[in-house]
ROTITI-150781 format. One record per residue (C-alpha): residue number from 1; residue in three letters; x, y, z. Coordinates in steps of 0.2 Angstrom, whole numbers. Example, Ala and Ser with C-alpha at 12.3 -4.5 7.8 and 13.67 -1.06 7.14 Angstrom:
<tipas>
<tipa seq="1" type="ala" u="62" v="-22" w="39"/>
<tipa seq="2" type="ser" u="68" v="-5" w="36"/>
</tipas>
This chain:
<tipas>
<tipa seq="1" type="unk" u="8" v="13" w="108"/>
<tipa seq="2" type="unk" u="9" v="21" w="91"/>
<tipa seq="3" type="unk" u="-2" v="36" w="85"/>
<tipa seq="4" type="unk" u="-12" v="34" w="71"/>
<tipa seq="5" type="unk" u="0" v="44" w="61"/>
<tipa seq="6" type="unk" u="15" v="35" w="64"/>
<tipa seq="7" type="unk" u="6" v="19" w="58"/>
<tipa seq="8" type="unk" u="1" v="28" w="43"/>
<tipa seq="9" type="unk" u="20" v="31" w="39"/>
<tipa seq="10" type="unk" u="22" v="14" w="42"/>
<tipa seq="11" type="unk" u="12" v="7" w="31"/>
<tipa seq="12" type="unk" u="17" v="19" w="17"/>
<tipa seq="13" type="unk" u="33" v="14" w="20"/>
<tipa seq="14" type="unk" u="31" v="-4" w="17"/>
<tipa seq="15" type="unk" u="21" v="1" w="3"/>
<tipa seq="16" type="unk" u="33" v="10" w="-6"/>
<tipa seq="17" type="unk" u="45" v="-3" w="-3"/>
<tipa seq="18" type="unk" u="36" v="-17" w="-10"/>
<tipa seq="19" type="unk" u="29" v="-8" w="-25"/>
<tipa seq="20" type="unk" u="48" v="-3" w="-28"/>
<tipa seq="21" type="unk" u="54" v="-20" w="-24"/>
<tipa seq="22" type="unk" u="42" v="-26" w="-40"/>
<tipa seq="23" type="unk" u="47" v="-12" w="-51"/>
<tipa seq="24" type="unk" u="31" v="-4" w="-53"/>
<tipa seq="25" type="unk" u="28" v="16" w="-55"/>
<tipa seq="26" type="unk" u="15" v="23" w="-43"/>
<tipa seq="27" type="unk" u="5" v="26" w="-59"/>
<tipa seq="28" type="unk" u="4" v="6" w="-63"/>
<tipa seq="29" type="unk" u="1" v="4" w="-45"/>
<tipa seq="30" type="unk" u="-13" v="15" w="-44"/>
<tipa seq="31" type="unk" u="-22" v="8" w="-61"/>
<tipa seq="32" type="unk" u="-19" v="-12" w="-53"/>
<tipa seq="33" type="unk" u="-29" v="-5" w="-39"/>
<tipa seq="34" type="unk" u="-42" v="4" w="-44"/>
<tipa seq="35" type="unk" u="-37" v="21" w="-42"/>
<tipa seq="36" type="unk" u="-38" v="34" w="-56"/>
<tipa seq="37" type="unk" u="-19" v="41" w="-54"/>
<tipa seq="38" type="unk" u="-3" v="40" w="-46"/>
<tipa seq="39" type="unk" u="-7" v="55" w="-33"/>
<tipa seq="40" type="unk" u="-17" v="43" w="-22"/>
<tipa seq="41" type="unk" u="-4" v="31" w="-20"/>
<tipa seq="42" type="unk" u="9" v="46" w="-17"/>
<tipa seq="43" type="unk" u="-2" v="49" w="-2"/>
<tipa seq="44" type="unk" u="-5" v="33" w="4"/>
<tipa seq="45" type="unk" u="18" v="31" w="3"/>
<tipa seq="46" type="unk" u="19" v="46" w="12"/>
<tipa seq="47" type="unk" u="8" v="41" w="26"/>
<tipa seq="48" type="unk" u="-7" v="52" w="25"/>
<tipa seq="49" type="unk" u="-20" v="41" w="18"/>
<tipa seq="50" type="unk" u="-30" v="28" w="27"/>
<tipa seq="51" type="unk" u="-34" v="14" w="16"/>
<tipa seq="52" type="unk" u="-47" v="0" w="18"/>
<tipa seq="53" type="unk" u="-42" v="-19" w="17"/>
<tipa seq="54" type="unk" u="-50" v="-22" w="0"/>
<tipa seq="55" type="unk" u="-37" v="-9" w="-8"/>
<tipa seq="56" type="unk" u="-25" v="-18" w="1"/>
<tipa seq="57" type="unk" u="-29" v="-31" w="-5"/>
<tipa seq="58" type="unk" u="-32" v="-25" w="-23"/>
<tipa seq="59" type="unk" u="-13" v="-17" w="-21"/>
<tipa seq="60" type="unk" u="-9" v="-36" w="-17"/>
<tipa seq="61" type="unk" u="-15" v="-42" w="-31"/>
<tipa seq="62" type="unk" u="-7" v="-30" w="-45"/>
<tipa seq="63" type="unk" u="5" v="-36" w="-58"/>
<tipa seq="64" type="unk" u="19" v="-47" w="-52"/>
<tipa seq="65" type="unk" u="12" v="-60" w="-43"/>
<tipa seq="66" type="unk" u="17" v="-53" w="-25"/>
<tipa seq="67" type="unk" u="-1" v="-60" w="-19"/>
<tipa seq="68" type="unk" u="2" v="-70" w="-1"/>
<tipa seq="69" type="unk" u="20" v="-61" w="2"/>
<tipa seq="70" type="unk" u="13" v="-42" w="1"/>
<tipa seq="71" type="unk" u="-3" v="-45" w="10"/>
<tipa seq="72" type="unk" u="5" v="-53" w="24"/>
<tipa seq="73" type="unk" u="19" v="-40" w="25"/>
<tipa seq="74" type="unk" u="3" v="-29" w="23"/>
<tipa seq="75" type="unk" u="-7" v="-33" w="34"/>
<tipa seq="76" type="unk" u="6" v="-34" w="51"/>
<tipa seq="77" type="unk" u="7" v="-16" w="49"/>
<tipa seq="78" type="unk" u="-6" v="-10" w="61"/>
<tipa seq="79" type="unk" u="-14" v="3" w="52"/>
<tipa seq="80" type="unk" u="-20" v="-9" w="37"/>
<tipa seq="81" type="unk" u="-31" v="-14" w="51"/>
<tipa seq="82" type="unk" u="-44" v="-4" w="48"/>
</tipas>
């Protein structure tokens, strides 16, 4: 079984690879979901933020239209469990 922390990385990981997969600067990321700067989605990529599901979900939903495919890919990361 994982440690928390090494789900934490996890999710980061997919995190950054979707925002980067969009094309969107930690900095728009972090405005489409209601944070007030890029630092807390720089802590979130490198795994040592816990989020809960409606900034997840509020990541989700951030320019692009990723919707569905980035909660989904998400959400089977264990530590978006939360």
């Amino acid at each position: 079984m994982k440690t928390k922390e090494e789900m934490l990385k996890e999710f980061g990981n997919r995190v950054k690879m979707l925002r980067k997969q969009k094309g969107l600067t930690m900095e728009e990321l972090a405005i489409a979901a209601g944070y007030t700067n890029r630092s807390s989605i720089a802590t979130i990529e490198a795994g040592k933020r816990d989020i809960s599901n409606s900034k997840v979900i509020a990541i989700a939903n951030q320019k692009g239209g990723v919707g569905k495919s980035l909660v989904t890919s998400l959400l089977a990361c264990p530590a978006a469990a939360k």
